[in-house]
N, C-alpha and C positions, 0 to 999 in steps of 0.2 A: 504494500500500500504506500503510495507517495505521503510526503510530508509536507504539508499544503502550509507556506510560511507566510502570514503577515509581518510586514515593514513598517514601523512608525518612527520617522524621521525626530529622532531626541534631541535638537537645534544644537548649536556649536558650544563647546562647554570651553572649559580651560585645558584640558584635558585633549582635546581634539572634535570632530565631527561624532556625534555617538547616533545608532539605530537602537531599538528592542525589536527583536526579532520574538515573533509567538507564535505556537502551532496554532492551527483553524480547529485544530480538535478540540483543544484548551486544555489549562492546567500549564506549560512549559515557557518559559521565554529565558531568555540570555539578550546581552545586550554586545552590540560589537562599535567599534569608533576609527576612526581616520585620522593618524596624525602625519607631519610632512615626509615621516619615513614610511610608514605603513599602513594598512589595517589588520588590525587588529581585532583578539574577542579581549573584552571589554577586562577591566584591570590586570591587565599582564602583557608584558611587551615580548612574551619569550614566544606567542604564537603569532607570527607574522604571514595571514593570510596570503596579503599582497602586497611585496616592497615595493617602493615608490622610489623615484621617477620610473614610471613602466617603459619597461624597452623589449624590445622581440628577444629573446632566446636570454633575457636574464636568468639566474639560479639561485638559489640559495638555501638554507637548510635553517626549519624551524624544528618546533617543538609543539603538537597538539595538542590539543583537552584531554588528551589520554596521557599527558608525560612522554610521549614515545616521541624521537626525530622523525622528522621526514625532510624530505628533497619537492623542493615545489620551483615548476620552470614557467615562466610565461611563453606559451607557445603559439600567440594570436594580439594583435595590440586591437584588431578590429575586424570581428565576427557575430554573425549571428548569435543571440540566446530570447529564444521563443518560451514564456512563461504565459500565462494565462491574465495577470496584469498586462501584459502588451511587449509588443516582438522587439530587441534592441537590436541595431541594426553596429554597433561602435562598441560590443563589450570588451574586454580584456579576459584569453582563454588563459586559465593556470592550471598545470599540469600538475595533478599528486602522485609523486611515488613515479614510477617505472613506465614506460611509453605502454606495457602491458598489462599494467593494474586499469587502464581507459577510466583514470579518475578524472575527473575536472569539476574548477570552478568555474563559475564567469561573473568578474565585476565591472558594473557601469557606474560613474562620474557622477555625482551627485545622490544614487543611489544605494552602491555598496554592493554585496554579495544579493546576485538576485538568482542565480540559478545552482546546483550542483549533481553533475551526473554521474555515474559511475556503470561501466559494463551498457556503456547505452540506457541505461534506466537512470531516471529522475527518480533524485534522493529528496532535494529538497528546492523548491522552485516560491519567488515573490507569486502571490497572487491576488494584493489589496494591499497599497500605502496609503496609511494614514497621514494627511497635513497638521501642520500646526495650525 
């Protein structure tokens, strides 16, 4: 079953750009933020979604919400990601782990993490952001 994510844009703090991310199923959320080197999930700088300034074929090696390393490549500065909130035509593809784990992210500029697929299947996809 997908994980059907609302986005509500948490306005620019001291801290950086911040989201809450919550399931449509409810009960879950986590919050994540933007600052000039990264995004981020929300108080910790060891997991680095997506380094900043984005460039094709960057690399670098974070650390997940599980404590485990990973290797995360940006393989796309501007590709489709088709989500059910509406289609981005400019996202940024990030590559998790091995060209054969078919993990990805995709993050769009002013939005943040709006897609993540994995094996061809949607893990977790924007599907309603909320305004201030």
């Amino acid at each position: 079953m997908k994980n059907l994510i609302m986005y509500e844009y948490a306005k620019n703090t001291k801290e950086g750009t911040m989201w809450m991310i919550s399931s449509a199923m409810g009960g879950s959320f986590s919050y994540e933020k933007q600052t000039a080197t990264g995004y981020y999930e929300w108080q910790t700088t060891k997991s680095n979604l997506l380094a900043l300034p984005v460039k094709k074929n960057k690399q670098w090696t974070t650390t997940n919400s599980y404590e485990e390393k990973e290797i995360r490549k940006i393989v796309s500065t501007k590709t489709n990601a088709k989500t059910p909130y509406k289609t981005f035509t400019n996202a940024v593809k990030v590559q998790i782990g091995k060209v054969s784990a078919k993990h990805y992210d995709y993050f769009v500029a002013g939005y943040g993490k709006v897609l993540e697929t994995k094996n061809g299947k949607i893990k977790y996809q924007l599907i309603q952001r909320y305004k201030d």
